[in-house]
KESE-566260 format. One record per residue: residue number from 1; x, y, z of N, C-alpha, C, CB in turn. Coordinates in Angstrom, 3 decimals, decimal comma, m for minus. Glycine has a CB too. Example, Ala and Ser with C-alpha at 12.3 -4.5 7.8 and 13.67 -1.06 7.14 Angstrom:
REM residues 2
resi 1; npx 13,190; npy m5,690; npz 7,800; capx 12,300; capy m4,500; capz 7,800; cpx 13,200; cpy m3,300; cpz 7,800; cbpx 11,308; cbpy m4,473; cbpz 9,046
resi 2; npx 12,850; npy m2,250; npz 7,080; capx 13,670; capy m1,060; capz 7,140; cpx 12,900; cpy 0,030; cpz 7,870; cbpx 14,084; cbpy m0,598; cbpz 5,725
END
This chain:
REM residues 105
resi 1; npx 0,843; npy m1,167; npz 0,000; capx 0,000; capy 0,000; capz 0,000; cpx 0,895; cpy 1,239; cpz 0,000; cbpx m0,963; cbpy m0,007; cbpz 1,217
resi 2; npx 0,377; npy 2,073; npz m0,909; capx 1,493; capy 3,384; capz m0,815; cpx 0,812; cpy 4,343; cpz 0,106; cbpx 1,845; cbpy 4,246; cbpz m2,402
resi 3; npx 1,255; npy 5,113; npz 0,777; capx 1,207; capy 5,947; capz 2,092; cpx 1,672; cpy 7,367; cpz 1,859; cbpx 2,130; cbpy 5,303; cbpz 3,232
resi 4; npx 0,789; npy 8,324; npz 1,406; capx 0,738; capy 9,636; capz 1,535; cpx 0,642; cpy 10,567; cpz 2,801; cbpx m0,135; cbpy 9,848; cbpz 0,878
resi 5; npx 1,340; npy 11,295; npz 3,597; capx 1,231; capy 11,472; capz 5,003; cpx 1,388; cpy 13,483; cpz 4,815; cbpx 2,751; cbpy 10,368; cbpz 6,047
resi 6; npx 0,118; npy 13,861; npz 5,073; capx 0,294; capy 15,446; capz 5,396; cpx 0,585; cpy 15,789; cpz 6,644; cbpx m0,851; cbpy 16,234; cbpz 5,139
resi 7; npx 1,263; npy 16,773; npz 7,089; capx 1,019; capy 17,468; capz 8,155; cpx 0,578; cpy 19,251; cpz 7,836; cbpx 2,355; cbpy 17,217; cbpz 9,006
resi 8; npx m0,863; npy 19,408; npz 8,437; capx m1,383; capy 20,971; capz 8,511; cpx m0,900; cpy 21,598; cpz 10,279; cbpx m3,522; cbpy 20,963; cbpz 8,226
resi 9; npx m0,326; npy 22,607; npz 10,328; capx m0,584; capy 22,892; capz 11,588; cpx 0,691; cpy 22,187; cpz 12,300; cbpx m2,056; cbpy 22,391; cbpz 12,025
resi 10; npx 1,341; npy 21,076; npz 11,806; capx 1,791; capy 20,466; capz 12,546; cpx 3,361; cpy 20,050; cpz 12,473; cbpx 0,993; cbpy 19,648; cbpz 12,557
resi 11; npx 4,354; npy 19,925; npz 13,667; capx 5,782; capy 19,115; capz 12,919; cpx 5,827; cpy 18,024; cpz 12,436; cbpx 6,817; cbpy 18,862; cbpz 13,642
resi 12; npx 6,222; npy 17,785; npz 11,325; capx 6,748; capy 16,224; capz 11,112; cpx 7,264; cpy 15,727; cpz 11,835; cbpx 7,488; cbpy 15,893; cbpz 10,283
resi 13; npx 6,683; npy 14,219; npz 12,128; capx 7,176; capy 13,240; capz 13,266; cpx 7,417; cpy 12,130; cpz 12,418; cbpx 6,105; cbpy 12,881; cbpz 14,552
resi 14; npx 8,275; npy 11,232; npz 12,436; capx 8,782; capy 9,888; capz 12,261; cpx 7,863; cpy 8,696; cpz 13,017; cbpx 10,282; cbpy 9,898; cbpz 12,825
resi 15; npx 7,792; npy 9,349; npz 14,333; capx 6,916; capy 8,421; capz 15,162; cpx 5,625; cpy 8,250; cpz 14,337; cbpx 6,588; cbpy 9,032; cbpz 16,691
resi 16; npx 4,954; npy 9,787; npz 14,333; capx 3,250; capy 9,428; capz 13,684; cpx 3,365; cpy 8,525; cpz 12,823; cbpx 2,382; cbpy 10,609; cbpz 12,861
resi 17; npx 4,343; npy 8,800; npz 11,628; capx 4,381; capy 8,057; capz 10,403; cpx 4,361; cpy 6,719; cpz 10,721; cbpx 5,506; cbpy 8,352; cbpz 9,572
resi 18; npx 5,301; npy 6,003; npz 11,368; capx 5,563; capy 5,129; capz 11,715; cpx 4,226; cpy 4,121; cpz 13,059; cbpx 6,917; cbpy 5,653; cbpz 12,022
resi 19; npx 4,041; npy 5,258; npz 13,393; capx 2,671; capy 4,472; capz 14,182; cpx 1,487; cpy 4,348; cpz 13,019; cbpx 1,943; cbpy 5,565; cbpz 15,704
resi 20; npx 1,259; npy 5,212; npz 12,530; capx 0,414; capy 5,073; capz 11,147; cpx 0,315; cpy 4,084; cpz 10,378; cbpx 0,723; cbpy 5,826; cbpz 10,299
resi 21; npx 1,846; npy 4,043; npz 10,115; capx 2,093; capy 2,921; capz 9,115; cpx 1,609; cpy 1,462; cpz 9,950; cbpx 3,891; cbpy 2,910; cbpz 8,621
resi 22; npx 1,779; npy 1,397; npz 10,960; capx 1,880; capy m0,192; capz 11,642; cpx 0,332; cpy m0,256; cpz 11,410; cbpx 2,534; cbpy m0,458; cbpz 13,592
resi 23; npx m0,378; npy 0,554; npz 11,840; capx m1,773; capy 0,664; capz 12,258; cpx m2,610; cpy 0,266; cpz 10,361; cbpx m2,089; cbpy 2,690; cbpz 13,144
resi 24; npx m2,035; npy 0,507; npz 9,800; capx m2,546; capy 0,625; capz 8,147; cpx m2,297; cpy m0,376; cpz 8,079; cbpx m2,003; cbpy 1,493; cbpz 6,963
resi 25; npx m1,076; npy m1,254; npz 8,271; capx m0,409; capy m2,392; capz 7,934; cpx m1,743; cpy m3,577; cpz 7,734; cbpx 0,792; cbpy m2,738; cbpz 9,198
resi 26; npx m2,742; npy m3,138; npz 9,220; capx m3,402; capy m3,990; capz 9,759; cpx m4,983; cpy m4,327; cpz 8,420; cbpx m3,692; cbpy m3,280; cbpz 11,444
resi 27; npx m4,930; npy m3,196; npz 8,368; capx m6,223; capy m2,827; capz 6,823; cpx m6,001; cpy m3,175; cpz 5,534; cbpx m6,487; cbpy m1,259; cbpz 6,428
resi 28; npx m4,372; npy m3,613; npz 5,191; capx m4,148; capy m4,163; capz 3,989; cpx m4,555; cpy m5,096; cpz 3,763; cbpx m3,219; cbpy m4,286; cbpz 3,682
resi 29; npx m4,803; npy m6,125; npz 5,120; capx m4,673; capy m7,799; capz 4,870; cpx m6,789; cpy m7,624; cpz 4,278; cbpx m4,057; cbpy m9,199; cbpz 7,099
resi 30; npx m7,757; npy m6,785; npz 4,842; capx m8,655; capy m6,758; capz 4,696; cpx m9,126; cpy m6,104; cpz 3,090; cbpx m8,941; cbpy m6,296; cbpz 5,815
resi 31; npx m7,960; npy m5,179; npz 2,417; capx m8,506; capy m4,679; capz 1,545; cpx m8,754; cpy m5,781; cpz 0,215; cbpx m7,734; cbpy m3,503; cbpz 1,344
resi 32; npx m9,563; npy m5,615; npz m0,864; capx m9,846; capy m6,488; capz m1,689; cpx m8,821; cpy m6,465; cpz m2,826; cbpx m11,151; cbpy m6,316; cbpz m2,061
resi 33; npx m8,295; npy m4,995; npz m3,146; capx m7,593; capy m4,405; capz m4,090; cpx m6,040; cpy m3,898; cpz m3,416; cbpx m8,545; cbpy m3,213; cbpz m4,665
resi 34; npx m4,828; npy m4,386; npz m3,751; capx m3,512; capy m3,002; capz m3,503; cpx m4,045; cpy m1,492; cpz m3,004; cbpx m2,661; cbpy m2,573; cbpz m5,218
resi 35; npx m3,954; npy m1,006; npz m3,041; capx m4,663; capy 0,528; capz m2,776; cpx m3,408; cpy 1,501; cpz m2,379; cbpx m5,949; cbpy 0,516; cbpz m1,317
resi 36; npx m3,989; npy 2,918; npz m2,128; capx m3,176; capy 3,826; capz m1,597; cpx m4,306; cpy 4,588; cpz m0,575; cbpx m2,408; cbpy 4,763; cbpz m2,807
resi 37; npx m3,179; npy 5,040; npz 0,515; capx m4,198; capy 6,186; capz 2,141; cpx m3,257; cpy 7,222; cpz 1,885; cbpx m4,132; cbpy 5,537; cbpz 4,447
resi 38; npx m4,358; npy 8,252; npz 1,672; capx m3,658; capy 9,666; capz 1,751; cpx m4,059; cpy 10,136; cpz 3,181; cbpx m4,199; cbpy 10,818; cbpz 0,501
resi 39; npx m3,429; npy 10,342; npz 4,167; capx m3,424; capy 11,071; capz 5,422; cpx m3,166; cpy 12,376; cpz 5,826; cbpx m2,777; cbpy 10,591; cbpz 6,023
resi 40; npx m3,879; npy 12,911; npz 6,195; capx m3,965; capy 14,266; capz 6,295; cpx m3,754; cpy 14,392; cpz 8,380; cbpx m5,766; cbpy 14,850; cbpz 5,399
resi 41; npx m2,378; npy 14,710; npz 8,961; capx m2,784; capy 15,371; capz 10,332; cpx m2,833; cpy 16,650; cpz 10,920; cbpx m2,193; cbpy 14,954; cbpz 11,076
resi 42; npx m3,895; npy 17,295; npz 11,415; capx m4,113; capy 18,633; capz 11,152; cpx m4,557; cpy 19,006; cpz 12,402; cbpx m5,030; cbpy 18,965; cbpz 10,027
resi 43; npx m3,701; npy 20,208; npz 13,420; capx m3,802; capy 20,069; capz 14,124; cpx m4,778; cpy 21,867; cpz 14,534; cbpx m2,560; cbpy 19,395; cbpz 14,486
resi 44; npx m5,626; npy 22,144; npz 15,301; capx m6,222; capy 23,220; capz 15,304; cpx m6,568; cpy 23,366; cpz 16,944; cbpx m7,402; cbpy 23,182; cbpz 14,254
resi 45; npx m5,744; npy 24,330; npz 17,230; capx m6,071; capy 24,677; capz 18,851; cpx m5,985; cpy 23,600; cpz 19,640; cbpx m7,481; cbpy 25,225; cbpz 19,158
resi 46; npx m6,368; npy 22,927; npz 20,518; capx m6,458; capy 21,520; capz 21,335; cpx m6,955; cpy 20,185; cpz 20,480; cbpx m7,577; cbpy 21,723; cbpz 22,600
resi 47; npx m7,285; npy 20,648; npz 19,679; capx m8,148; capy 19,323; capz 18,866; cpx m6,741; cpy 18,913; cpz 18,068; cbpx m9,821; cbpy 19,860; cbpz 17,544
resi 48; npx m6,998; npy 17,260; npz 18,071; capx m5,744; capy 16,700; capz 16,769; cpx m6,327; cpy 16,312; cpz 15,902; cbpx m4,705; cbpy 15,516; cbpz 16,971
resi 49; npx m6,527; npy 16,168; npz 14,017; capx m7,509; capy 15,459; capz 13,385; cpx m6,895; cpy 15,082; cpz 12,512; cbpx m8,621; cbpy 15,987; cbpz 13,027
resi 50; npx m6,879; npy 13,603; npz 12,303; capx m6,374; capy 12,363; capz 11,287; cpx m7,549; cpy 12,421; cpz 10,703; cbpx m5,909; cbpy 10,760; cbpz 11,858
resi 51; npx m7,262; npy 12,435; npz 9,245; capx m8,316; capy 12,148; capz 7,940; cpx m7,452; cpy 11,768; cpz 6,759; cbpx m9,291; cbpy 13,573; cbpz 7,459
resi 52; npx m8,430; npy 10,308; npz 6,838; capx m7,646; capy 8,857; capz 6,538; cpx m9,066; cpy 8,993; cpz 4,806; cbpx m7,920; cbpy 6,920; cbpz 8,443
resi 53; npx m7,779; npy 8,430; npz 3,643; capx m8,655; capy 8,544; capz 2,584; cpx m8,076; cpy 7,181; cpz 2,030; cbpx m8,589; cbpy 9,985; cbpz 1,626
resi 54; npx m9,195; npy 6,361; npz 1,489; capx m8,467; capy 4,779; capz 1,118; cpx m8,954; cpy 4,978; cpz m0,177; cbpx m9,029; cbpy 3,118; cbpz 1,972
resi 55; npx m8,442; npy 4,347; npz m1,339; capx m8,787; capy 4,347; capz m2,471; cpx m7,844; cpy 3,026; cpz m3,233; cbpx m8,622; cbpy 5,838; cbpz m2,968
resi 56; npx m8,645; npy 2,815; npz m3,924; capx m8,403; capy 1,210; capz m4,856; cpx m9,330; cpy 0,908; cpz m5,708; cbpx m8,398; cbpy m0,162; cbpz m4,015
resi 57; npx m8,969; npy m0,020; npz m6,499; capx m9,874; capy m0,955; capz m7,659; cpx m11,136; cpy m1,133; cpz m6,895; cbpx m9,170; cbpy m2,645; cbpz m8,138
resi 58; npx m12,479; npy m0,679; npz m6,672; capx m13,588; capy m1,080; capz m6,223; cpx m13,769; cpy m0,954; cpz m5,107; cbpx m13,827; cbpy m2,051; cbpz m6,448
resi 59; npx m13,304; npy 0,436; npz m4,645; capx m13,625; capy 0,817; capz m2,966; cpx m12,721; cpy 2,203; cpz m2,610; cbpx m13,020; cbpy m0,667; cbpz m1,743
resi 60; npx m13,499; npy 3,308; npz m2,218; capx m13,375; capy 4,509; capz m1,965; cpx m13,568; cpy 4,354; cpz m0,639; cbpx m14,151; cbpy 5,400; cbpz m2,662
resi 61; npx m12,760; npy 4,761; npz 0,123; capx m13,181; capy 4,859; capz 1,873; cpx m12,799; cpy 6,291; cpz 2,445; cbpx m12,199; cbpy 3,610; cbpz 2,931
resi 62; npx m13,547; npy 6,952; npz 3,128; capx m13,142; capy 8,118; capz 3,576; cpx m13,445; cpy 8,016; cpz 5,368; cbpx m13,993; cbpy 9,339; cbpz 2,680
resi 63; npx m12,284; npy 8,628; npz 5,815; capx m12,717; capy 8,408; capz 7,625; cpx m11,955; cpy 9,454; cpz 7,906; cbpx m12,235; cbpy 6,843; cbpz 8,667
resi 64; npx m12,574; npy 10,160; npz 9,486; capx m12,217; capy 11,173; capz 10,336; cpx m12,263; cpy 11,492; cpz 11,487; cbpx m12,511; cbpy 11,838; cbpz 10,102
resi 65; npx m11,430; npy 11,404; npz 12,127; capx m11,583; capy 11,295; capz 13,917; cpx m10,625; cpy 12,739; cpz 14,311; cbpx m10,657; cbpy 9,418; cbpz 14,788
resi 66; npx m10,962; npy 12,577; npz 15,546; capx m10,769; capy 13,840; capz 16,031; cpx m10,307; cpy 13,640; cpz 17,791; cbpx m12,260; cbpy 14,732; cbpz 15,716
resi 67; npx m9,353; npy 13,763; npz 18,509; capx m9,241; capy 13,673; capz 19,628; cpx m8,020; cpy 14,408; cpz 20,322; cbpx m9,322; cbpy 12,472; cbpz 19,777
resi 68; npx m7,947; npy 14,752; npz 21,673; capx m6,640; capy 15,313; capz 22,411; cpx m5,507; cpy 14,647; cpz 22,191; cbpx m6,726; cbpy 15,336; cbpz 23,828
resi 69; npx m5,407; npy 13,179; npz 22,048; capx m4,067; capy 12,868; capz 21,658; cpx m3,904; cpy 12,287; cpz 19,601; cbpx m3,634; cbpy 11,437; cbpz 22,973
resi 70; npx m2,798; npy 12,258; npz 19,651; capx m2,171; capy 11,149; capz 18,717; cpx m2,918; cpy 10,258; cpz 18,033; cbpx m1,368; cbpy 10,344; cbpz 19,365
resi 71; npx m2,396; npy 9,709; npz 19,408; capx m2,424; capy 8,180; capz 19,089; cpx m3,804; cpy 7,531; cpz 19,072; cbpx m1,588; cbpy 7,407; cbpz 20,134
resi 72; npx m4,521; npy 8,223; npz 20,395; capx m6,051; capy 8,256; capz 19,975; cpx m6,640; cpy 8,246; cpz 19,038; cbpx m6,581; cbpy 8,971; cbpz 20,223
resi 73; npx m6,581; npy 9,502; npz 18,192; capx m7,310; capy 9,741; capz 17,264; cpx m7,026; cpy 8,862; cpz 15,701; cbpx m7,186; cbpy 11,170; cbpz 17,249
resi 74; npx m5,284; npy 8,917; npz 16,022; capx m5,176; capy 7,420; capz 14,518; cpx m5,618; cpy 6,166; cpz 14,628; cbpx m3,680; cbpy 6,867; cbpz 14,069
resi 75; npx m5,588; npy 5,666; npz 16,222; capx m6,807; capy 4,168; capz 16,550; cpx m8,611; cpy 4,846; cpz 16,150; cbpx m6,743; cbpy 3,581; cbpz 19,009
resi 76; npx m8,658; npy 5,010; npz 16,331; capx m10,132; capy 5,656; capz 16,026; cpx m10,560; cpy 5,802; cpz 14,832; cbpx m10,314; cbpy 6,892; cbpz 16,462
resi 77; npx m9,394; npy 6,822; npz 14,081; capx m10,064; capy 6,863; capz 12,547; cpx m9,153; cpy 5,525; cpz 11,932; cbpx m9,725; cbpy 8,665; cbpz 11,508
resi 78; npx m8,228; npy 4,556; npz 12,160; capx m8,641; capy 3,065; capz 11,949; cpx m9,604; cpy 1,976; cpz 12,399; cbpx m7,830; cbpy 2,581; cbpz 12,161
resi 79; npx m9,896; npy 2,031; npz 13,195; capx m11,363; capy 1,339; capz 13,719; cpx m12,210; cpy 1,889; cpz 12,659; cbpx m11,998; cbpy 1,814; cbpz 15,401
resi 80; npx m12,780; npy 2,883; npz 12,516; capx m13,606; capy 3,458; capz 11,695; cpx m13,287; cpy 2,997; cpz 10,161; cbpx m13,512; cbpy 4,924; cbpz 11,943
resi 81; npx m12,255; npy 3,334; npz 9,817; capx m12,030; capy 2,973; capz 7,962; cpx m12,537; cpy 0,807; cpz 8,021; cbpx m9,274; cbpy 3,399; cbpz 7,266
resi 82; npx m11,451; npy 0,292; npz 8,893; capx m12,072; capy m0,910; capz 9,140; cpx m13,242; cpy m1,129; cpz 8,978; cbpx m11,937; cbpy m1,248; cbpz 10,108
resi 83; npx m14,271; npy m1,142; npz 9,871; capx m15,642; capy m1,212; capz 9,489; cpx m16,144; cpy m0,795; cpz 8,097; cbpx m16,299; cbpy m0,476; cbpz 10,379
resi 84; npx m15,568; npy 0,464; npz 7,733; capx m16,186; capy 0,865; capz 7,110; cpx m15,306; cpy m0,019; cpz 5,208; cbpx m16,250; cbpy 2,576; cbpz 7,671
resi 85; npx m14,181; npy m0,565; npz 5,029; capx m13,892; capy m1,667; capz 4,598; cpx m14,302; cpy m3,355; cpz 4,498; cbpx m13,148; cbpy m1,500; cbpz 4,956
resi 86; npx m15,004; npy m3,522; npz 5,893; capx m15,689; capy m4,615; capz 5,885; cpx m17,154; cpy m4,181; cpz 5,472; cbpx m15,551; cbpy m5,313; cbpz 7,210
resi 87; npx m17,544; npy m3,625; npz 5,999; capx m19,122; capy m3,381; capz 4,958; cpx m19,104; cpy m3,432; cpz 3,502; cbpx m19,790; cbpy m1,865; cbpz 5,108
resi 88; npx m18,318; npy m2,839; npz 2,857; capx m17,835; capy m2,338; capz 1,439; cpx m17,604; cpy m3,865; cpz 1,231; cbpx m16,363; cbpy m1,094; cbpz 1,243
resi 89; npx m16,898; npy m4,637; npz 1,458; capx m16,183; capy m5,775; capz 0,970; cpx m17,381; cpy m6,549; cpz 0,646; cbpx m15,124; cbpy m6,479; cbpz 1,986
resi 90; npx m18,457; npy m6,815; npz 2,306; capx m19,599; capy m7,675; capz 2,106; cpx m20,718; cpy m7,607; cpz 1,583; cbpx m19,911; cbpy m7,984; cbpz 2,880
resi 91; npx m20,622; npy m5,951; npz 0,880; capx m22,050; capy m5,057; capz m0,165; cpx m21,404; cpy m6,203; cpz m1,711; cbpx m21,706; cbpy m2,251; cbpz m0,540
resi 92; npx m20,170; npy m5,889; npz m1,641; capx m19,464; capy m6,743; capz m3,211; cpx m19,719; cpy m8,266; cpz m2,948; cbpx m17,400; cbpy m6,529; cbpz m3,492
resi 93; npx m19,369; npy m8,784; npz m2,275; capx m19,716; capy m10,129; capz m1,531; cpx m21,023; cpy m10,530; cpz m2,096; cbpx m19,824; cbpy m9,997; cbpz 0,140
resi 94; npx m22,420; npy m9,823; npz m1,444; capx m23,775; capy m10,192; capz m1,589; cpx m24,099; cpy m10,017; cpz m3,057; cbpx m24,700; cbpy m9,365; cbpz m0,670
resi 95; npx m23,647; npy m9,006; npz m3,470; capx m23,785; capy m8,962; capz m5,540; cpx m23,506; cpy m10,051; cpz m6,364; cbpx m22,679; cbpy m7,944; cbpz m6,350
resi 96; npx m22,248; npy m10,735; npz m6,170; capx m21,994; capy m11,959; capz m6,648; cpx m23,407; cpy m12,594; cpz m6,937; cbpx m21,115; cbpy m12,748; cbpz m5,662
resi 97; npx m23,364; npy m13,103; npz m7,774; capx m24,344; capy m14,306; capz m8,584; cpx m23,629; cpy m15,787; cpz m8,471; cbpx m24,508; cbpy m13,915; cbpz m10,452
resi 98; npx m23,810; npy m16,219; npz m8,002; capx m23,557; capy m17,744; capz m7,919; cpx m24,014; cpy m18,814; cpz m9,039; cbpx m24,214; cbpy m18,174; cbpz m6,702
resi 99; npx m23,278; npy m19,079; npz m9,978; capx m23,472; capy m19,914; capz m11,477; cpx m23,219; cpy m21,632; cpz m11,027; cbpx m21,999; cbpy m19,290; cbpz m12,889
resi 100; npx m24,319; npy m21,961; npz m10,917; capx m24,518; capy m23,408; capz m10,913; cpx m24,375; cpy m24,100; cpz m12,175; cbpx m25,775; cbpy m23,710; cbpz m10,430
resi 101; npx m23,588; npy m25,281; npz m12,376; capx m23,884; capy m25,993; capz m13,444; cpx m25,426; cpy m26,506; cpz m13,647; cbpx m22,983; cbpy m27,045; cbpz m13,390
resi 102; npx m25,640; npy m26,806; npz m15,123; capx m26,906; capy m27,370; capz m15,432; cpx m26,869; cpy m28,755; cpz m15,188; cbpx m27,315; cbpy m27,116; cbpz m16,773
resi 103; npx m28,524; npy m29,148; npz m14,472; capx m28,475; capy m30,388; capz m14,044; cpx m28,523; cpy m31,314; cpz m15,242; cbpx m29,519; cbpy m30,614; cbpz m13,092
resi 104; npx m27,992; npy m32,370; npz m15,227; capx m28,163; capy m33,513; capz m16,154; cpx m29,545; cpy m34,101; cpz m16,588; cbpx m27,484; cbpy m34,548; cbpz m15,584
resi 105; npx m29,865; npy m34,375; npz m18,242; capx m31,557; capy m34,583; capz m18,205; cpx m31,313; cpy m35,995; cpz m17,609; cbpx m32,607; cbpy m34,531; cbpz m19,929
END
């Protein structure tokens, strides 16, 4: 997965990246397609906000959390893209048509 990482507002850290990355690591094994997350961390007065964008062959995911720390808020808006990857996966899932062979006369 390729990994786009902004910072608004904020210093570049090695750590975020790197906690990011582990935390994404975990959403690859679920995605259907290779993909790329553009990450945006943007920080405004007390609030921290990770906005996590997934994109691939047959699935657009957009997620956004918001919290006092870090690390918080990148578990959060991964929990969130998760779900919101497993729904997506099992909407494609239920579409499938299932092709039975023809019975013998």
């Amino acid at each position: 997965m390729q990994i786009l990482v902004t910072f608004k507002n904020v210093d570049a850290s090695d750590y975020l990246k790197s906690y990011l990355e582990e935390k994404l690591e975990r959403l690859e094994k679920i995605m259907p397609h290779p993909g790329t997350a553009d990450v945006v961390f943007q920080a405004e007065k007390l609030r921290k906000i990770v906005d996590v964008n997934l994109g691939g062959k047959g699935f657009d995911i957009h997620a956004r959390e918001e919290s006092g720390a870090w690390n918080e808020a990148i578990d959060l808006v991964v929990d969130k893209a998760k779900k919101q990857l497993i729904k997506s996966k099992e909407k494609i899932q239920s579409h499938r048509v299932e092709v039975y062979p023809p019975e013998p006369l």
